[in-house]
C-alpha positions as CSV (number, residue, x, y, z in Angstrom):
1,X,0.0,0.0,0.0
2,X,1.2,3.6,-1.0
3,X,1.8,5.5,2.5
4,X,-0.7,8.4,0.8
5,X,-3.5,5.5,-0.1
6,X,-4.9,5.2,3.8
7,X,-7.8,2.5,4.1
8,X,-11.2,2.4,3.7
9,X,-13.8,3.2,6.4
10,X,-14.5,-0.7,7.7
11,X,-10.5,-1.1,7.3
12,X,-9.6,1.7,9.5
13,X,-12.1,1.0,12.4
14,X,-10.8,-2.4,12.2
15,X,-7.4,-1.2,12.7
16,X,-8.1,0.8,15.6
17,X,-10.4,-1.9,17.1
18,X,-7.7,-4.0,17.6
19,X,-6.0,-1.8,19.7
20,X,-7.2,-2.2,23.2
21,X,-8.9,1.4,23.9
22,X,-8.2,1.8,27.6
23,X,-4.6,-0.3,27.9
24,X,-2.5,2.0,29.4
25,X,1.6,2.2,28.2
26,X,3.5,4.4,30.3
27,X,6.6,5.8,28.7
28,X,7.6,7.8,25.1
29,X,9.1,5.4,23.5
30,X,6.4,3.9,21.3
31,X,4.8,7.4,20.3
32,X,8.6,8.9,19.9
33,X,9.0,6.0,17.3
34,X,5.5,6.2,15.5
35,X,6.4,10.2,14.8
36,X,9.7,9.4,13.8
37,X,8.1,6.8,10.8
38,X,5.8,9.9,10.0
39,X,8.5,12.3,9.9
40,X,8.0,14.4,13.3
41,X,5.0,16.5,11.9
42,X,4.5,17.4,15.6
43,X,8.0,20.0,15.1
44,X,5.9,21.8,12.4
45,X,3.7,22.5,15.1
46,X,3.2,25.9,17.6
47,X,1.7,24.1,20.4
48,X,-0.7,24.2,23.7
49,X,-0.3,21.3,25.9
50,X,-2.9,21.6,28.7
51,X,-2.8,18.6,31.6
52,X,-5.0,18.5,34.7
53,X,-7.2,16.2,36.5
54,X,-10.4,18.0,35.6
55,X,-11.0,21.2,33.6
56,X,-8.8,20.7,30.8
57,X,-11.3,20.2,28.4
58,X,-13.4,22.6,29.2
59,X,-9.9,25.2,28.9
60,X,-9.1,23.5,25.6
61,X,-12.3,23.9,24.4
62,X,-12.1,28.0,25.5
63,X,-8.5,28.1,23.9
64,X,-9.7,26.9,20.4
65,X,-13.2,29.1,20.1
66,X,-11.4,32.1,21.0
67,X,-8.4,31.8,19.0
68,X,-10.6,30.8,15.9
69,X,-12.5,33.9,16.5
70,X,-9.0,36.0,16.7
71,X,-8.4,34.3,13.0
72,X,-6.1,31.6,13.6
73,X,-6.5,27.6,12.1
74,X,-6.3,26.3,14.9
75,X,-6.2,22.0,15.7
76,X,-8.2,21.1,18.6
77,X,-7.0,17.4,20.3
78,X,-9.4,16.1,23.1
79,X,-10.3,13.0,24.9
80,X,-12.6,10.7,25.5
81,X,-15.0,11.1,22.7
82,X,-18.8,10.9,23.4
83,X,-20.2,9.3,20.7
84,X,-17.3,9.3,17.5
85,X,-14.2,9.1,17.9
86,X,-13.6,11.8,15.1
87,X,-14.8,14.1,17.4
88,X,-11.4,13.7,19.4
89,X,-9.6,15.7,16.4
90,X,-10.8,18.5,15.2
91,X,-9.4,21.5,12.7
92,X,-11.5,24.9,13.2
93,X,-14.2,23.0,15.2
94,X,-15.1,20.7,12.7
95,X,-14.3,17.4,13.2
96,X,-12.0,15.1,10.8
97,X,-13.3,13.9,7.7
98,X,-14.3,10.2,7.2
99,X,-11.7,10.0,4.5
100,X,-8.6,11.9,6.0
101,X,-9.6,9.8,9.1
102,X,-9.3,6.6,7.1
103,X,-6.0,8.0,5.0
104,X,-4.4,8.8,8.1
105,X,-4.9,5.1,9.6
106,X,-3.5,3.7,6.6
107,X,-0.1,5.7,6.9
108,X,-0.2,4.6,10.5
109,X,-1.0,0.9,10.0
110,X,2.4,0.9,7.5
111,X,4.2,3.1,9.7
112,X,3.8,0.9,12.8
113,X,4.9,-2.4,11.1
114,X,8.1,-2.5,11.6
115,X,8.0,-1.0,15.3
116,X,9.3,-3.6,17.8
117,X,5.7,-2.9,19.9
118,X,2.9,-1.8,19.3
119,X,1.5,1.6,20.4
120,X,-1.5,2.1,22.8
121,X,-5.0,3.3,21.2
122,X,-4.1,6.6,22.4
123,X,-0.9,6.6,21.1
124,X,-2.3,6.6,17.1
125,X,-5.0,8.8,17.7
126,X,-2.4,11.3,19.1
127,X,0.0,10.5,15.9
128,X,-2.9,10.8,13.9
129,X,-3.9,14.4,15.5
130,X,-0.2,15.7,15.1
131,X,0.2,14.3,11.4
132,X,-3.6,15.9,10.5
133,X,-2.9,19.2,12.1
134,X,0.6,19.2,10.2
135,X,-0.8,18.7,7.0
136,X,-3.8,21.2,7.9
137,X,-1.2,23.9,8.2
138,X,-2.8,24.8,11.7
139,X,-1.0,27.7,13.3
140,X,-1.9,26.7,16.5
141,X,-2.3,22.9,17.9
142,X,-4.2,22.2,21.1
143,X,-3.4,19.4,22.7
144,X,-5.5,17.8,26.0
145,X,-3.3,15.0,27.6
146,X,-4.9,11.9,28.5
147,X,-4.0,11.3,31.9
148,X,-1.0,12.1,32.3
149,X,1.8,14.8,32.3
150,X,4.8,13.6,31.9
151,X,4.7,10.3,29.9
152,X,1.2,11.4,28.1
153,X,1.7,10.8,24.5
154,X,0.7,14.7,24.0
155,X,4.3,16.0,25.6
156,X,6.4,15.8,21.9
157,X,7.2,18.9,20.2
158,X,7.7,22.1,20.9
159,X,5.4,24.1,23.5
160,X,4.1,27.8,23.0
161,X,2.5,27.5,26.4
162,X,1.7,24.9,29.0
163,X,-1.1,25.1,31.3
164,X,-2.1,22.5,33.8
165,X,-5.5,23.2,34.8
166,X,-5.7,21.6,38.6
167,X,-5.0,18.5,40.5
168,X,-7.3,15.8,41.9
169,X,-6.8,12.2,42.9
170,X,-7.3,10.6,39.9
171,X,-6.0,7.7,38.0
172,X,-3.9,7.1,41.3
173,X,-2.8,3.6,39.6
174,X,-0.4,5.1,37.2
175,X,0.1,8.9,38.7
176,X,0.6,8.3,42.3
177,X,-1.8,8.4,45.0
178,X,-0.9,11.5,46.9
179,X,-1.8,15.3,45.7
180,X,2.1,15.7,45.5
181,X,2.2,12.8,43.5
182,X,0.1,13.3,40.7
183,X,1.1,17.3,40.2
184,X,4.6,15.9,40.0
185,X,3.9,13.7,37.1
186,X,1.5,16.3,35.2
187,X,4.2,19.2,36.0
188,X,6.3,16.6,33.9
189,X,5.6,18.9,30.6
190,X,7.1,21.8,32.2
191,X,9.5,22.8,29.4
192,X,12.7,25.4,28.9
193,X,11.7,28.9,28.6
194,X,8.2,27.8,28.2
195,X,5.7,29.6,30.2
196,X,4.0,27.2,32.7
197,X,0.3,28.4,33.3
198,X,-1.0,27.2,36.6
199,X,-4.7,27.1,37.9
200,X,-6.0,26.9,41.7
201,X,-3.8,24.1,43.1
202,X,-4.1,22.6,46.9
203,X,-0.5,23.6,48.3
204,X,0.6,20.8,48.7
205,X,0.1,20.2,44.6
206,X,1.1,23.9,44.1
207,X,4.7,22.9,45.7
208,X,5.2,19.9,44.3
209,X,4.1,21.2,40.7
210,X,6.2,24.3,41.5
211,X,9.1,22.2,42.1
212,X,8.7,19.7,38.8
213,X,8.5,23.4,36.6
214,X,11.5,24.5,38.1
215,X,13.4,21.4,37.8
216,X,12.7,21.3,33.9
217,X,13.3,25.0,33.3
218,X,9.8,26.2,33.2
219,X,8.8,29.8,34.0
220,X,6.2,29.3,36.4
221,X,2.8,31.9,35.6
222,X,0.4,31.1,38.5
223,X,-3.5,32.1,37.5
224,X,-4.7,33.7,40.3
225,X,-2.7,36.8,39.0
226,X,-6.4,37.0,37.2
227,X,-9.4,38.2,39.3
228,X,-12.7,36.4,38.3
229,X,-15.7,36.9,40.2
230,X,-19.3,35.0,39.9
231,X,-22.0,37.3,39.3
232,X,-24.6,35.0,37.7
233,X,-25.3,31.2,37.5
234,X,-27.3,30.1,35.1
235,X,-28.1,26.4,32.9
236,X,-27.2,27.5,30.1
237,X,-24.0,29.6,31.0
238,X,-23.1,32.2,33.6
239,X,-21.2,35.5,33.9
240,X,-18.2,37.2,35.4
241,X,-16.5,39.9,36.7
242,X,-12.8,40.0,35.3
243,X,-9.7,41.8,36.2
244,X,-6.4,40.5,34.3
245,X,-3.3,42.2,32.3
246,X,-5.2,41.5,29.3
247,X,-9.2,42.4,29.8
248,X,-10.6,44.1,32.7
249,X,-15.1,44.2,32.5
250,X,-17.5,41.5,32.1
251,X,-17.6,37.9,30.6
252,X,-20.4,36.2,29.2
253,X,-19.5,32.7,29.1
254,X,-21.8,29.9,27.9
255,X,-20.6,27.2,30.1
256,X,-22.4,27.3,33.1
257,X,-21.0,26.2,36.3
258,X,-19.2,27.6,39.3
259,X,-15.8,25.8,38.7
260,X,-15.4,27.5,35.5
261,X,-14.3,30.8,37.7
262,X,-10.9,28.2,38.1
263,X,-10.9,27.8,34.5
264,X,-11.6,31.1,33.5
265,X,-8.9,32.3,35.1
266,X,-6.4,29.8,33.6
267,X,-7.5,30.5,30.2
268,X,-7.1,34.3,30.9
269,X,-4.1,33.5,32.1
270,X,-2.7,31.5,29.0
271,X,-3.8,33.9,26.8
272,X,-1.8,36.6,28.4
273,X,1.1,34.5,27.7
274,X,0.3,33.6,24.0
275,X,-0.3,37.2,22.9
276,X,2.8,37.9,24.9
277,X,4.2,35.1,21.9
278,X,3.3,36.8,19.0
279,X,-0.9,36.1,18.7
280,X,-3.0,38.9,18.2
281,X,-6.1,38.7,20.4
282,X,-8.2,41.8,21.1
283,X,-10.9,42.3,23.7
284,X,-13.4,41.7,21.4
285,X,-12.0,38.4,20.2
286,X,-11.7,37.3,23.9
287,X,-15.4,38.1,24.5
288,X,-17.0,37.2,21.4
289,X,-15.4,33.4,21.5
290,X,-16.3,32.7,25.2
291,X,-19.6,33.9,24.8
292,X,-19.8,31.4,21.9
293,X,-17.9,28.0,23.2
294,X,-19.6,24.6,23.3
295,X,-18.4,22.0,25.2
296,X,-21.2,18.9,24.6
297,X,-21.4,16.3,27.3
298,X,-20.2,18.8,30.0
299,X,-23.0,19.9,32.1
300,X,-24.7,20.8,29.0
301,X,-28.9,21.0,29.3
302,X,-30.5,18.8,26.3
303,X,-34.1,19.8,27.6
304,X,-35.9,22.4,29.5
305,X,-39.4,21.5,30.6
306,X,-37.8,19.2,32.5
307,X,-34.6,19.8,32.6
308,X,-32.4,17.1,31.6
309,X,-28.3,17.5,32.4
310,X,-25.4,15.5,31.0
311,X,-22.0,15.9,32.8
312,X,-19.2,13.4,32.4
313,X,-18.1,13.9,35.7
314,X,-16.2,11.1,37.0
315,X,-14.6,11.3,40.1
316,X,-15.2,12.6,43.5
317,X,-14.3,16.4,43.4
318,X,-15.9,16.7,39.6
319,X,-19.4,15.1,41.1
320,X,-19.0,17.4,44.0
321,X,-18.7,20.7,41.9
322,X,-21.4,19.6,39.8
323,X,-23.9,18.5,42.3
324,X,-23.0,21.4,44.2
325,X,-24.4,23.5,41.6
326,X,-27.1,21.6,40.5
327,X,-28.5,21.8,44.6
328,X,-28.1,25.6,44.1
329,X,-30.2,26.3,40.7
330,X,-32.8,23.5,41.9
331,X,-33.3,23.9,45.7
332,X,-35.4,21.9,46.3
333,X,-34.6,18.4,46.6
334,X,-38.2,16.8,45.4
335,X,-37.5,18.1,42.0
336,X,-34.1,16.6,41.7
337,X,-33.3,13.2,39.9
338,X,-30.7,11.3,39.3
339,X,-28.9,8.9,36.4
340,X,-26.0,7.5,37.5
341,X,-23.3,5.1,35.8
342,X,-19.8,4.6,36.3
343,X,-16.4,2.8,34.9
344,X,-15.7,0.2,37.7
345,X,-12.0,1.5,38.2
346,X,-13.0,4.8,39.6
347,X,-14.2,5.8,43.5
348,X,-17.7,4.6,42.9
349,X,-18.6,4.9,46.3
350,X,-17.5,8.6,47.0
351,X,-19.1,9.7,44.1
352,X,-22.3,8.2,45.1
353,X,-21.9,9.3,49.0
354,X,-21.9,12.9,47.7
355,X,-24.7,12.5,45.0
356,X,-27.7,10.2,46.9
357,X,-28.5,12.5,49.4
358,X,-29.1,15.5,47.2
359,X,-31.9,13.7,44.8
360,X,-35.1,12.1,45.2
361,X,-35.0,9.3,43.1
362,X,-32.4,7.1,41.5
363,X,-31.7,5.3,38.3
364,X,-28.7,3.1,37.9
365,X,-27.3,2.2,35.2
366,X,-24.4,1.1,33.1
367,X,-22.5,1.9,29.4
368,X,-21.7,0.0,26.3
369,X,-18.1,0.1,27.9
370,X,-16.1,-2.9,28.7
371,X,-14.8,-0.7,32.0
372,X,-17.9,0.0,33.0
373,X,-19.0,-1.4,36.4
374,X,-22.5,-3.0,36.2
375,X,-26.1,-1.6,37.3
376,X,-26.0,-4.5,39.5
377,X,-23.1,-3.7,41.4
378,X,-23.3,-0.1,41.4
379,X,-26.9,-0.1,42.7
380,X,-25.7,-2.4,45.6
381,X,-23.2,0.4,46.7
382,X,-26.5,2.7,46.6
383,X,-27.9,0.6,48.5
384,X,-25.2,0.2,51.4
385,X,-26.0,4.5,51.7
386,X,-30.0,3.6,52.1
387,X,-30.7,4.3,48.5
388,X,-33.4,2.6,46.6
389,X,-32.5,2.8,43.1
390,X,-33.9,1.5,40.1
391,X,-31.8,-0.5,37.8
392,X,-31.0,-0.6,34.0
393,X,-28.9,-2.6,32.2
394,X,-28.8,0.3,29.2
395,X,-28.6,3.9,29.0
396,X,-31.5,3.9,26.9
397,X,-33.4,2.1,29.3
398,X,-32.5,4.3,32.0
399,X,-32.9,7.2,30.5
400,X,-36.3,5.8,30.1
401,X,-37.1,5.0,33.7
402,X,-35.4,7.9,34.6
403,X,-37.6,10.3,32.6
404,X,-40.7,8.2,33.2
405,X,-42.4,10.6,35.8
406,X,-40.7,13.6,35.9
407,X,-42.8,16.9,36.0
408,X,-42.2,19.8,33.8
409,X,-40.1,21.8,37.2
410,X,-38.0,18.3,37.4
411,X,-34.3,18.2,37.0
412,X,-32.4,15.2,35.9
413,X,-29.1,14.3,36.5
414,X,-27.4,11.9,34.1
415,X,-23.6,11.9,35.5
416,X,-20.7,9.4,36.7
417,X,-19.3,9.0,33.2
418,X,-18.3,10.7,30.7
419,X,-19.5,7.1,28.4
420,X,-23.1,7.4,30.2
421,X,-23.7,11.0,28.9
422,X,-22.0,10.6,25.5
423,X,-24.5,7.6,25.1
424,X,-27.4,9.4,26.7
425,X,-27.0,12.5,24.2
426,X,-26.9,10.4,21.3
427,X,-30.6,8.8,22.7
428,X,-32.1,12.1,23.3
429,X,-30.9,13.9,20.6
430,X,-32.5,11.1,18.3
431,X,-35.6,11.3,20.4
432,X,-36.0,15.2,19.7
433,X,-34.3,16.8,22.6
434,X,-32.3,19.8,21.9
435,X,-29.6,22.0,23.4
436,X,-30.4,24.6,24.9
């Protein structure tokens, strides 16, 4: 096969369906090698690496609309994916084409041949989101980590900026299972003379990440130089009051939530140091693209009257946040509901502690994922906390029993994965739900 001839649609999938999706690889080696077959198009590339336990996405997803709207191409590399996995590389917001999708796993499937092992799942998507973006002639590439920091396949090239968005325990398996740990091993992109853009830590994180930066030559840019203030929550979005170097008045965003003040200012932050780069961003560019940035599958409302949520939340402080500010827009707790499913490796038991108390009823229920943990067993945890819950064996179906008797003033909750609402938007969309 000519490296330019790729494969067709069934023949990519295939290729990438043999790859174990969640295997985790630790190390550079196999991504190092995979680039080198492709000829390094990650050195063409200006790049944003952004790490953190939660947010990151959400900051990604800021990054790219407002840069668009300042007039750069600009590559956009996220993960998981809700429903495609196209949707994990984007150029300008759209997502890859079916055929550059299935070109680019071609190149890959020849270029991996002669590699002594093979890479991780993540590992050619990545390749494939640095050789698309090269080719695309993006000016800026966005690139989400995985997990990780330091061994994440996304740390190759050279960075513009680095941002690590904040630290959680999370994936405490492979990042360490102390605070100090994990900011350690995501500080691990810290990078020469590269500005290091650092959200609300806990100090103990903040020292430890501090230290990693320092260690690797990093020049340490902490984002709570940035004042942001709440002023209005909302479903749909919510607005601030800013003060930064860059932009000082109000922001409209249309992510709602109060955790996106942490965000906010970390995006602020980064952009501060990217104009001081070289990119031209006005005020109006700032404003325009964070009143206009989507971020599906991220406490994103798919109905009104009643409300239906999806958040991919998926471990203890995310569900805390989110619950938090679900109690606050819906206070009282008859009207709250909840549809809850989870990937068994993750602290199913917190995540419930916090959640049971603040609904009324409960639906359990479990993804198309191998990972996932099972109604059964999750709704046995619910149970150990006094919760009666009703149990589905599919999203569909719980979205169904869920939904069943909820009033027009009812809220539902559809959280614990980010798998569950990927596969619960797909469901409602194609039942006539909308965004709202």
């Amino acid at each position: 096969m000519n490296l330019e001839t790729g494969f067709d649609d069934q023949a990519a999938l295939r290729m990438l369906e043999t790859v174990p999706s969640h295997v985790v690889k630790p190390g550079l080696q196999r991504i190092s090698a995979v680039l080198e077959a492709l000829g390094r198009p990650e050195r063409t590339l200006p790049i944003v690496n952004i790490v953190g336990t939660n947010g990151k996405g959400s900051v990604a997803a800021m990054l790219d609309r407002v840069l668009r709207e300042a007039g750069y191409r600009v590559g956009l590399y996220t993960s998981p994916h809700l429903s495609d996995v196209r949707e994990r590389i984007r150029v300008q917001g759209a997502c890859i084409r079916e055929d550059d999708f299935c070109r680019h796993a071609g190149v890959l499937e020849q270029a991996i041949q002669p590699l002594a092992e093979r890479p991780s799942y993540f590992e050619l998507l990545t390749a494939m989101a640095f050789r698309h973006f090269s080719l695309s002639a993006v000016d800026v590439a966005i690139m989400e980590a995985g997990m990780g920091g330091r061994w994440d396949a996304t740390h190759q090239g050279s960075p513009l900026c680095c941002v690590l968005t904040g630290v959680a325990l999370d994936h405490v398996e492979y990042l360490g299972r102390t605070l100090k740990e994990i900011a350690r091993e995501k500080a691990g992109i810290a990078a020469t003379g590269v500005p290091f853009v650092a959200g609300a830590l806990p100090p103990e994180a903040e020292e430890a990440a501090r230290s990693e930066c320092r260690a690797r030559g990093g020049r340490w840019v902490s984002a709570d130089k940035v004042s942001v203030a709440s002023l209005d929550e909302r479903w749909d979005g919510s607005s601030f009051q800013v003060a930064s170097p860059g932009y000082a008045g109000r922001i409209e965003l249309s992510l709602p939530g109060r955790w996106q003040v942490n965000n906010l200012q970390t995006v602020l932050s980064a952009i501060d140091e990217l104009r001081s780069s070289g990119l031209v961003i006005s005020e109006s560019h700032l404003t325009t693209g964070l009143r206009g940035v989507r971020w599906p599958g991220r406490f994103e409302s798919v109905a009104e009257k009643p409300r239906i949520v999806l958040d991919g939340a998926h471990n203890a402080s995310a569900i805390a946040a989110v619950s938090d500010f679900v109690c606050r827009l819906a206070p009282r707790k008859q009207v709250r509901h909840l549809l809850f499913g989870a990937m068994k490796d993750k602290a199913v038991s917190e995540m419930l502690r916090i959640l049971l108390p603040t609904v009324s009823t409960v639906t359990i229920t479990t993804s198309r994922e191998p990972r996932a943990m099972s109604a059964q067993e999750a709704g046995e945890i619910a149970s150990r906390f006094g919760a009666s819950a009703e149990i589905s064996d599919t999203v569909a179906d719980g979205i169904a029993i869920a939904s069943a008797s909820l009033e027009p003033s009812d809220v539902l909750l559809v959280t614990g994965s980010l798998a569950v609402a990927g596969q619960a938007r797909v469901e409602l969309l194609e039942a006539g739900c909308q965004t709202i």
